[in-house]
N, C-alpha and C positions, 0 to 999 in steps of 0.2 A: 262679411265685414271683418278687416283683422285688426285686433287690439295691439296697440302696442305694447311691452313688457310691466310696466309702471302702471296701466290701468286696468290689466287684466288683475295684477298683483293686492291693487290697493282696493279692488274690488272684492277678491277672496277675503282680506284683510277686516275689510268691514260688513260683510255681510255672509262669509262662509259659513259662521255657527249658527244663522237664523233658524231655528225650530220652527217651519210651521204645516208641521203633522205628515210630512212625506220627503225623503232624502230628496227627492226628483223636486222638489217646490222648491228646495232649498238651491240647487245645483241652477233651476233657471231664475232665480233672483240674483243670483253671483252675475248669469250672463247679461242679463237685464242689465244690472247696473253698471256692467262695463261696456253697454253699448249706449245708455244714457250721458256715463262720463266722457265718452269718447266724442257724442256732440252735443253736449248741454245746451244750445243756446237753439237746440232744433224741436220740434214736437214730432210727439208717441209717433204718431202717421208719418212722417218723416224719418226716423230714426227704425225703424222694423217693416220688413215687409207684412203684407196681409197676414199669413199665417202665425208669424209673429208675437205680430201685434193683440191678435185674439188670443194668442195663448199669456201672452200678459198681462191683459183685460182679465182673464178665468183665474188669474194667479190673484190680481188683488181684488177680485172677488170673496175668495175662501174670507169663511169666519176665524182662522186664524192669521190672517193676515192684518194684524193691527200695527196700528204705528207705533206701539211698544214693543211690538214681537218683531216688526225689522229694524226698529232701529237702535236697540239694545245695546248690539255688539259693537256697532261705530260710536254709541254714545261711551261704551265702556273704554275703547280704544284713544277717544278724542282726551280722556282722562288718564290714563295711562300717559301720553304724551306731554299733557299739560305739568304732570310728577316731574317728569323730565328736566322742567325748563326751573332757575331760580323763581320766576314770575311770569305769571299768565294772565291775562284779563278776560273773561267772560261777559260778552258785554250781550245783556237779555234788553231785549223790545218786541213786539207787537207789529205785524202786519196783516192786514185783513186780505182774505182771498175773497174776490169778488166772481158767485154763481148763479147774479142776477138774470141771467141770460138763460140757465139751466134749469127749464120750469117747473120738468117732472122731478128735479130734486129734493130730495124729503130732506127732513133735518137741519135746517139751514137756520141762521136766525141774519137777525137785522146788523149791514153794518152802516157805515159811512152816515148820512145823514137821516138813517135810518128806512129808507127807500129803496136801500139795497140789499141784498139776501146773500147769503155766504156765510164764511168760518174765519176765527181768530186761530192766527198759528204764533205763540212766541216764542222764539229763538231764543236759546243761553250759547251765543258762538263764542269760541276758545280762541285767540288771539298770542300770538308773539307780542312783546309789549310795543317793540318799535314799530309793530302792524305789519311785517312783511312775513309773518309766515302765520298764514293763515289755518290753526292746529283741528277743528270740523265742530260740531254743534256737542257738546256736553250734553244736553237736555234739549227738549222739543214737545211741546202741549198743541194741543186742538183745543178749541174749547167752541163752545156756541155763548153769542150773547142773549143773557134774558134780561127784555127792560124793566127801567122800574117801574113798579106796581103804583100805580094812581093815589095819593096821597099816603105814600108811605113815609112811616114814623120815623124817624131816628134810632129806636130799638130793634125796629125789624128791619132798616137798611142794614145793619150791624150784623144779623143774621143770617142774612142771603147775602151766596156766595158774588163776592163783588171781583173786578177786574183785577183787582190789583193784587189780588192774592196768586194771578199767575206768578207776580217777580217772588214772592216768598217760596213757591214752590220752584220756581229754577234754583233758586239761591239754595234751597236745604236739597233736593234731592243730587246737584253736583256734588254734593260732598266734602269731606274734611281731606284738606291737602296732606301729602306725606310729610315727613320731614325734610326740610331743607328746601321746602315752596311754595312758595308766595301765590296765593290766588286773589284777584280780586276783581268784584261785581263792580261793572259798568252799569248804570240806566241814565234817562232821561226823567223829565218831572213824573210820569207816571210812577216810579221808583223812589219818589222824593216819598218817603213816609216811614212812620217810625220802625213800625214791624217790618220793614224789609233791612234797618239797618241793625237791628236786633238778631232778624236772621240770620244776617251774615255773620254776626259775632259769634253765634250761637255754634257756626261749624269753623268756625278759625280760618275765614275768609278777611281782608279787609274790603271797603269801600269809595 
């Protein structure tokens, strides 16, 4: 498969400095992800032949292969960019990935109407303000959902870690802009609440 110059490039770009414990791990996550970018809209079995494909399966296998540890350097780069612009919008939400279908999967919690089993991903994407240029994800959480506990108080909902504390952590861990730009947090009503807009004040974000 040949890349062309722009995706081989934007690939080193955001994923050449991933540490995850062997130069050789590192070098086929570069390839990987410039033969993903090159057909996003295909799947894994699609996209690599068999050989491939099992050596990319064995890659996000490794225990250092977390979603912190690849995607570090594109979240660091997607800010770096964001400095760039006078203003940037990061606008964080929530989409559930559904692996109700994936039975041997461990770890999974309830999502949708609670009948279905998978993971919460929320998104903090980096935006041009007019929306055409699309700058890559700032931040990016997994989370599992735990429901609520059967007659729980009001004191101890307060204590367990509730949903909405994802938008507090997009909002503080993208960071405080440089000088000379404007950043500011996008959400919908899950976002509507006091500590998120406290957050945001808190890193010299607007809302």
């Amino acid at each position: 498969m040949d890349f062309t110059p722009d995706v081989h490039q934007w690939a080193q770009q955001n994923f050449g400095s991933v540490d995850l414990g062997d130069p050789r791990r590192g070098r086929r996550m570069v390839d990987c992800a410039a033969r993903i970018a090159t057909h996003p809209e295909k799947s894994f079995p699609q996209i690599f032949d068999w050989d491939r494909l099992r050596a990319f399966y064995r890659l996000c296998d490794q225990q250092t292969a977390t979603l912190q540890a690849i995607q570090q350097p594109h979240w660091e780069a997607t800010r770096l960019a964001m400095g760039e612009l006078p203003v940037a919008l990061i606008v964080h939400d929530t989409t559930e990935l559904d692996f109700t279908s994936h039975r041997a999967l461990e770890g999974t919690g309830p999502i949708g109407n609670d009948k279905g089993r998978g993971f919460l991903q929320h998104n903090s994407l980096a935006f041009s303000p007019d929306g055409s240029r699309l700058l890559g994800l700032a931040y990016q959480q997994l989370k599992i959902r735990h429901p609520a506990p059967d007659k729980e108080s009001r004191r101890d909902r307060k204590k367990r870690q509730r949903e909405s504390l994802m938008w507090l952590e997009g909002i503080r861990v993208t960071g405080r802009p440089p000088q000379g730009s404007m950043w500011i947090d996008v959400g919908d009503r899950g976002a509507d609440i006091y500590e998120a807009m406290e957050a945001s004040l808190a890193v010299g974000h607007e809302f």
